[in-house]
C-alpha positions as CSV (number, residue, x, y, z in Angstrom):
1,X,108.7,121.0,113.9
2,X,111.0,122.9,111.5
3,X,109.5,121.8,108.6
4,X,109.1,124.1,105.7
5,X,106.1,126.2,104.4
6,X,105.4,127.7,100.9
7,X,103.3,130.8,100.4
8,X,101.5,133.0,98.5
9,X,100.5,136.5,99.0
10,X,98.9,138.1,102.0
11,X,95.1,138.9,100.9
12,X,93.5,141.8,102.4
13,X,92.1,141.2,106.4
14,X,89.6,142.9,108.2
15,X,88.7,142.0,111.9
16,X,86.3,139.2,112.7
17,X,87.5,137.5,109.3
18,X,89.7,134.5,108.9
19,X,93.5,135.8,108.0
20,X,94.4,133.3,104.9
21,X,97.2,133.2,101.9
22,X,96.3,133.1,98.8
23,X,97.4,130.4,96.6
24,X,99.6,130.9,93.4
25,X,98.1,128.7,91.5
26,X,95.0,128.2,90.7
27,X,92.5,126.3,93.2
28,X,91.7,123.6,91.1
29,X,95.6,122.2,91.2
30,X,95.2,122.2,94.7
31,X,94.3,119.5,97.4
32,X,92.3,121.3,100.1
33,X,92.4,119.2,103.9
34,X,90.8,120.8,107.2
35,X,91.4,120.3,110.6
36,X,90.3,122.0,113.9
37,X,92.6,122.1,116.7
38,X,91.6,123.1,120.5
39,X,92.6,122.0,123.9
40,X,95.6,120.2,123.8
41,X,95.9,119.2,119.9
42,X,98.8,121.2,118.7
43,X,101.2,118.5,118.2
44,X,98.9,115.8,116.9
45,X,97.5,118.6,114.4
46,X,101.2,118.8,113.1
47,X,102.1,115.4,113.0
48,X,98.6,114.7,111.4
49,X,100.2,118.0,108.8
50,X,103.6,116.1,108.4
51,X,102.1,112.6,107.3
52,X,100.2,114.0,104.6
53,X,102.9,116.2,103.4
54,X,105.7,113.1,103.9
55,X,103.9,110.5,101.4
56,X,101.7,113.1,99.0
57,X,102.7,114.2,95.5
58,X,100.1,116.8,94.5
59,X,100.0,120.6,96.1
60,X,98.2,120.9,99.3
61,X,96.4,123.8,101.1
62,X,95.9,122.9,104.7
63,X,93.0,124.7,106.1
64,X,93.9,124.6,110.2
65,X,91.1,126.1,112.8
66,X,91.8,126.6,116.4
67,X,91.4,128.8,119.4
68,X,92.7,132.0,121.1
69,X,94.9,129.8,123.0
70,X,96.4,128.1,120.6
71,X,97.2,130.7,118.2
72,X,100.5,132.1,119.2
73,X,102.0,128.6,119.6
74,X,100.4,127.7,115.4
75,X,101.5,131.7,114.4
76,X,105.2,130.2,115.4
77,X,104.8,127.0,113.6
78,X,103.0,127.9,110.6
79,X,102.1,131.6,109.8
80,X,98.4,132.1,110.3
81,X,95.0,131.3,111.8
82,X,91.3,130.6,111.1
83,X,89.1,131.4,114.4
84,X,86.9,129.1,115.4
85,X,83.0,130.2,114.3
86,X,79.1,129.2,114.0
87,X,77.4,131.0,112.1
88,X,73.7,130.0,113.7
89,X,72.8,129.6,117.4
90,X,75.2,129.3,120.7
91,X,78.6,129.4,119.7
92,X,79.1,128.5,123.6
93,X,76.9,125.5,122.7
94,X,78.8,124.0,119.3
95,X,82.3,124.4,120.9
96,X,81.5,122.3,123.5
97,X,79.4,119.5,122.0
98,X,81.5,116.9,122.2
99,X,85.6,117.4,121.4
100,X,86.4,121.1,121.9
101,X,85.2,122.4,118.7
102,X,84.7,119.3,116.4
103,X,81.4,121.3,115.5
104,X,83.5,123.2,113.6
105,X,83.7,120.8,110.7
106,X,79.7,121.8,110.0
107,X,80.2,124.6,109.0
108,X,83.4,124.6,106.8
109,X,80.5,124.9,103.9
110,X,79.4,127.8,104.8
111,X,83.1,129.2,106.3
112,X,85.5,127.9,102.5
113,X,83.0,129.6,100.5
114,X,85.4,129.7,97.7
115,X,86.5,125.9,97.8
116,X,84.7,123.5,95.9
117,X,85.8,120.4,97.7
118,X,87.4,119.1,101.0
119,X,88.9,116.6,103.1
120,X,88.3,117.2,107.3
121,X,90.7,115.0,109.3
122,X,90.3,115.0,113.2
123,X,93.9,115.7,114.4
124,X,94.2,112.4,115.7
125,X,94.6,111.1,111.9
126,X,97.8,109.6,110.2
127,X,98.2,109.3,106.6
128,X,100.2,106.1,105.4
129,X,100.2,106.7,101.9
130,X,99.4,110.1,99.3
131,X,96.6,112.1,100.2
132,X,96.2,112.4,96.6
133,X,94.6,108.7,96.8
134,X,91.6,109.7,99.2
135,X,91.1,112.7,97.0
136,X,90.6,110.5,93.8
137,X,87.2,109.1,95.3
138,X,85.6,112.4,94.7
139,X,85.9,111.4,90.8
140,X,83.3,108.3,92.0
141,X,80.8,110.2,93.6
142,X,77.5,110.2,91.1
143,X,75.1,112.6,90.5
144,X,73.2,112.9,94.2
145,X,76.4,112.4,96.5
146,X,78.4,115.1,97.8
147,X,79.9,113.6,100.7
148,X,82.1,110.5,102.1
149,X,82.6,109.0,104.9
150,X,83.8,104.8,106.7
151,X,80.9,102.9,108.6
152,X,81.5,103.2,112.3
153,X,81.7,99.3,112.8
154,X,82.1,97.0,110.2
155,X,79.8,94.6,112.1
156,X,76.5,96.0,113.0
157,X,75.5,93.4,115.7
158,X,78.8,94.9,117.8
159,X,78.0,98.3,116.6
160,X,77.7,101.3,118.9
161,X,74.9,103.3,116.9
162,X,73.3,99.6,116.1
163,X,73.1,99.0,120.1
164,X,72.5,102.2,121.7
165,X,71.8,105.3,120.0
166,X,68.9,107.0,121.0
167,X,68.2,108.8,117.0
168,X,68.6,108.1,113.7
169,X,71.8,107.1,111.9
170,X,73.4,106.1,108.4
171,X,72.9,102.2,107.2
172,X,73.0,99.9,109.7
173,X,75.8,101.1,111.9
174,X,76.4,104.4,111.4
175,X,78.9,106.2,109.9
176,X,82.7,107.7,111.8
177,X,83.0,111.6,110.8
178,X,87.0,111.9,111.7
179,X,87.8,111.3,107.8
180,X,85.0,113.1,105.7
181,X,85.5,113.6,102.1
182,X,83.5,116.8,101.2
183,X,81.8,118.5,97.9
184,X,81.1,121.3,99.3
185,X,79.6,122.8,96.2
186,X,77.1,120.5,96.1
187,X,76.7,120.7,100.3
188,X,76.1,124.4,99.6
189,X,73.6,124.0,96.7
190,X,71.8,120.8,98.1
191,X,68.3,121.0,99.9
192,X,67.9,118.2,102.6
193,X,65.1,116.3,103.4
194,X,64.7,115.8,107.3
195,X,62.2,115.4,110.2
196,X,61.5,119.0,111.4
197,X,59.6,120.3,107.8
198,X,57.9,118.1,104.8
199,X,60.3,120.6,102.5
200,X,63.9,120.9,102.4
201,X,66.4,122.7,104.4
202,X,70.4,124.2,103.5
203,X,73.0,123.1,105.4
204,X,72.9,126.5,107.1
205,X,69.3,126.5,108.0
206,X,69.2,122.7,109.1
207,X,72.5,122.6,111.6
208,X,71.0,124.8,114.4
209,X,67.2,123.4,114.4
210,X,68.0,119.6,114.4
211,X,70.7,120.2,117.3
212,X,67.2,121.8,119.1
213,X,65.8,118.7,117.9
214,X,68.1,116.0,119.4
215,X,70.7,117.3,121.6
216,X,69.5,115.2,124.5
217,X,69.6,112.1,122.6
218,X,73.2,112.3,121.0
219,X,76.3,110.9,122.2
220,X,79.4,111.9,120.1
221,X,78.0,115.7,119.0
222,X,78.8,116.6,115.3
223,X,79.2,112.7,114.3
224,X,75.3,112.4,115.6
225,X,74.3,115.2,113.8
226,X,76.2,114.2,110.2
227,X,74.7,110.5,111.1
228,X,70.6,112.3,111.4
229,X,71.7,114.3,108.4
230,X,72.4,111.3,105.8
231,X,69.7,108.7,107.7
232,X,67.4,111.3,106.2
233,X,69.2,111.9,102.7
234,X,71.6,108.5,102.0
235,X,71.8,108.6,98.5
236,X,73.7,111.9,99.4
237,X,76.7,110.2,101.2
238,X,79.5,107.9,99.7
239,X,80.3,105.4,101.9
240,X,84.3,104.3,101.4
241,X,85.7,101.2,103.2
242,X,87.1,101.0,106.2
243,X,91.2,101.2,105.1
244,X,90.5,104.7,104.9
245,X,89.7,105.5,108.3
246,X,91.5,102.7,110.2
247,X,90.1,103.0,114.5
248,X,91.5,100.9,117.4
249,X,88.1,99.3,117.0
250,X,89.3,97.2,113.8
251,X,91.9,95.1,115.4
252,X,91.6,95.5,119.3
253,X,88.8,92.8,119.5
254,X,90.3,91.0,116.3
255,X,90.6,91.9,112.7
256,X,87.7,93.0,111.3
257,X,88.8,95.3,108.4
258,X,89.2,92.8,105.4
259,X,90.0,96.2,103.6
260,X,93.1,96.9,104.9
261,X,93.7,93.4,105.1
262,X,94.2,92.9,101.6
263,X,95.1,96.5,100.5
264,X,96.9,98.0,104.3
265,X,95.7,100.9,106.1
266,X,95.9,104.3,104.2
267,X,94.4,106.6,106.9
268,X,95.3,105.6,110.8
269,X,92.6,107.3,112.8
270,X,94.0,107.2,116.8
271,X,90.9,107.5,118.4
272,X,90.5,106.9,122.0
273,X,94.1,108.6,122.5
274,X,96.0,105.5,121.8
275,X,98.9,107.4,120.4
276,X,99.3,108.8,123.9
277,X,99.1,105.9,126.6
278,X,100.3,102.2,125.8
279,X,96.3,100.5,125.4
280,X,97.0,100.0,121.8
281,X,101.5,100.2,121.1
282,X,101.0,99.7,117.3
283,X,99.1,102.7,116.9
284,X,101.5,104.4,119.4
285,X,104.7,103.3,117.7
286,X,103.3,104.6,114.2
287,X,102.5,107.9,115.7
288,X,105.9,108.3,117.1
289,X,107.7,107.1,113.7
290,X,105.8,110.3,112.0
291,X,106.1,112.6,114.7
292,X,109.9,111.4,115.6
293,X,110.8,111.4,111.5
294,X,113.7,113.9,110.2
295,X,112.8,115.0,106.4
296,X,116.1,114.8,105.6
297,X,116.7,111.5,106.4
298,X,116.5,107.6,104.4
299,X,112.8,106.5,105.0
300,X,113.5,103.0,105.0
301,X,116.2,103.7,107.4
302,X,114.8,106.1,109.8
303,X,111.1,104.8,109.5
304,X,110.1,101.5,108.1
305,X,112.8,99.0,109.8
306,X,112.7,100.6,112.9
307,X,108.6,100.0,112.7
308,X,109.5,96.5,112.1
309,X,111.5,96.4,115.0
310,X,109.5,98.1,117.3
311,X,106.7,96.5,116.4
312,X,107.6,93.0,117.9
313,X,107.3,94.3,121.0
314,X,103.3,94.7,120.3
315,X,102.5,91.0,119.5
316,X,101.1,90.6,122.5
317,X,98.1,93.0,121.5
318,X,95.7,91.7,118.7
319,X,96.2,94.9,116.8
320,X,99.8,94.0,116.9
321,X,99.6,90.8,115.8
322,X,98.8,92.1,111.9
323,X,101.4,93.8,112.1
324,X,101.5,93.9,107.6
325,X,98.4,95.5,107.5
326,X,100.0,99.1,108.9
327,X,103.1,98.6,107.0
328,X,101.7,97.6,103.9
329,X,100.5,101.1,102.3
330,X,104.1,102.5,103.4
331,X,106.5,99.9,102.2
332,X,104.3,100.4,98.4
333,X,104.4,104.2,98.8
334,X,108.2,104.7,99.3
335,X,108.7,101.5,97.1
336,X,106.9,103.7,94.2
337,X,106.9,107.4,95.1
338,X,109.0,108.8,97.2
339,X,112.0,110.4,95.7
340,X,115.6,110.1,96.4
341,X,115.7,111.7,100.1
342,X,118.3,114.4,99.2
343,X,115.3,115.4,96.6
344,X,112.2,115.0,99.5
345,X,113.2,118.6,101.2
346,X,112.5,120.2,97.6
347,X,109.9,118.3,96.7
348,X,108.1,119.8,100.2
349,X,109.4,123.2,99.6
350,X,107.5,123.1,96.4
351,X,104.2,121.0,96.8
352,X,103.0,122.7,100.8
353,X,100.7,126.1,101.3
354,X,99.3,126.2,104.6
355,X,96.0,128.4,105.3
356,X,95.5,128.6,109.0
C-alpha cells in the first residue's frame, strides 16, 4: 500500500501513552475516524483507510488502534500506534468479548480526550462516497443526542435482537455498532440513566458494571452493550438509515434497504467476511476494486467499468441482482468530485494525517 501520508509534528511521549502526531491545523478543520485493528485485520483496516481517503474532500485524522502484533507491520505502513486499553476492569476480559478488541470502541471517550467528535468504522467498512457526507449528520443531532448509529434489521419480525436476545436493546430491532457517529463531548459530559442505580452513571463508571450485569446474556459483545446503553437513554442516539451502513443482510434474503435503493450505498459494511470467501461476490468484487485500485490511475477506467463487468458474473446472487444500488453513490461521486487523476495524488498528499 504505498500510499502517501501527511504529518505534523511529533508531540512529546512517555511510556504507557499512545504515540500520536499532532495536527497542523486546527482540530476543528479536521474529520476525525477510528478503527481498531487485531488478529488478522491489517489489510482490511487499509483498504477501509484508502476508500475514505479515495472519495473524501475535507482533511482527515485517522485514529488506528491495534495490538503488539500488529504494530511493526502498521509502523511500516503508516508511522505510528495507539495500544489497545480499558481503562476499568479485565482488560483480558474486553479484548476478548466478541471480535479481538472491538471493546475498544467504548472507550475512545475516555482515550480522544481532546476530540470533540468521531466516526468508529469496523475494518470491514467501505466507503462509496465522501466521508465528509456521514460527518454532516452530526449538524442534525438536537439537543439530547450525542450519538448515531443504523438499525440492525430493517424488518423487526426477521430481526436478530427482535427474535433472540436475551437483554435489552434500541427500538424494535436493535441497533449495528460497525458505523457509529460519535459526540464525544457530550458522551463525556452526559449522565445515563440505566438498571444498576435510580441515578445516573458516566460512560466510564457505567461500561464495567453493566458488562457484570449482562455478560452471560449477550451475544455480539460491545454491540450488546451500546444496544443496553441507548434502550435505557434513546433520546440519546440518532438513528441514520440503513445506506449508511449497508450489511449482507440487506440484499442476501432480498432487498430490504429502500435507502440505498433510491439514494445507493454510501458505507459497505462486509460483515460476515464476505469480502473474503465467494458467499456474497458483489461485496467481494467491491472490496477488491478498492483494495486492487492504483491512485494514479483513471477511476472510471480502473474502477467503475470493470465493476460493471465483474459484476455480471454475480446475478445469480440476490445481492447481485441490484447491482445500481452499489454503483450508484460512486458513479455521482466521481461524476461530481473527484478531480482530474493527475491532480488526485496531490489532492491526497494534502488532505491525509494519520494518528495511529
Amino acid at each position: 500500500f504505498p500510499w502517501p501520508v501527511q504529518v505534523g509534528a511529533l508531540q512529546p511521549w512517555r511510556p504507557g501513552e499512545p504515540r500520536v502526531f499532532q495536527a497542523v491545523l486546527p482540530p476543528e478543520l479536521w474529520i476525525h475516524l477510528a478503527v481498531v485493528a487485531c488478529g488478522n485485520r491489517l489489510e482490511e483496516t487499509l483498504v477501509m483507510l484508502k476508500s475514505a481517503v479515495l472519495f473524501s474532500h475535507r482533511k482527515i485524522q485517522f485514529h488506528i488502534f491495534t495490538e503488539d502484533a500488529l504494530k511493526p507491520e502498521f509502523d511500516e505502513q503508516v508511522n505510528l500506534i495507539y495500544p489497545i486499553t480499558f481503562s476499568v476492569g479485565n482488560p483480558q476480559e474486553w479484548k476478548k468479548l466478541f471480535k479481538p478488541c472491538a471493546a475498544q470502541r467504548l472507550f475512545l471517550p475516555v482515550i480522544l480526550k481532546d476530540v470533540d467528535s468521531l466516526l468508529y468504522v469496523d475494518t470491514d467498512v467501505l466507503f462509496l462516497r465522501p466521508v465528509d457526507d456521514i460527518w454532516k449528520l452530526l449538524r442534525q443531532f438536537n439537543s439530547t443526542q450525542l450519538a448515531a448509529m443504523a438499525p440492525e434489521h430493517e424488518i423487526p419480525k426477521i430481526g436478530w435482537y427482535s427474535r433472540f436476545a436475551r437483554h435489552p436493546f434500541y427500538g424494535s430491532a436493535g441497533v449495528n455498532s460497525g458505523v457509529m457517529l460519535m459526540n464525544l463531548t457530550r458522551i463525556r459530559s452526559a449522565q445515563f440513566k440505566n438498571s444498576m442505580i435510580p441515578t445516573g452513571l458516566a460512560w466510564e463508571d457505567m461500561l464495567y458494571p453493566l458488562y457484570q450485569k449482562y455478560k452471560n446474556a449477550i451475544t455480539w459483545g460491545d454491540q450488546d452493550l451500546l444496544n443496553i446503553i441507548f434502550s435505557f437513554n434513546p433520546e440519546c442516539l440518532y438513528v441514520f438509515p440503513c445506506q449508511w451502513n449497508y450489511r449482507p443482510d440487506h440484499c442476501m434474503y432480498g432487498s430490504n434497504c429502500k435507502e440505498a435503493e433510491r439514494e445507493g450505498v454510501s458505507v459497505l459494511h462486509g460483515n460476515r467476511g464476505v469480502y473474503h470467501d465467494d458467499k456474497q461476490p458483489t461485496f467481494k468484487a467491491l472490496y477488491e476494486a478498492v483494495r486492487d485500485f492504483p491512485f494514479q490511475d483513471n477511476l472510471f477506467q480502473s474502477m467503475y467499468y470493470p465493476l460493471q463487468l465483474k459484476f455480471l458474473e454475480t446475478v445469480h446472487t440476490l445481492c447481485g441482482r441490484i447491482p445500481q444500488v452499489f454503483l450508484k453513490q460512486i458513479e455521482k461521486t466521481m461524476k461530481r468530485n473527484i478531480p482530474k487523476e493527475k491532480d488526485l495524488l496531490q489532492q491526497i498528499k494534502r488532505n491525509t494525517i494519520i494518528m495511529i
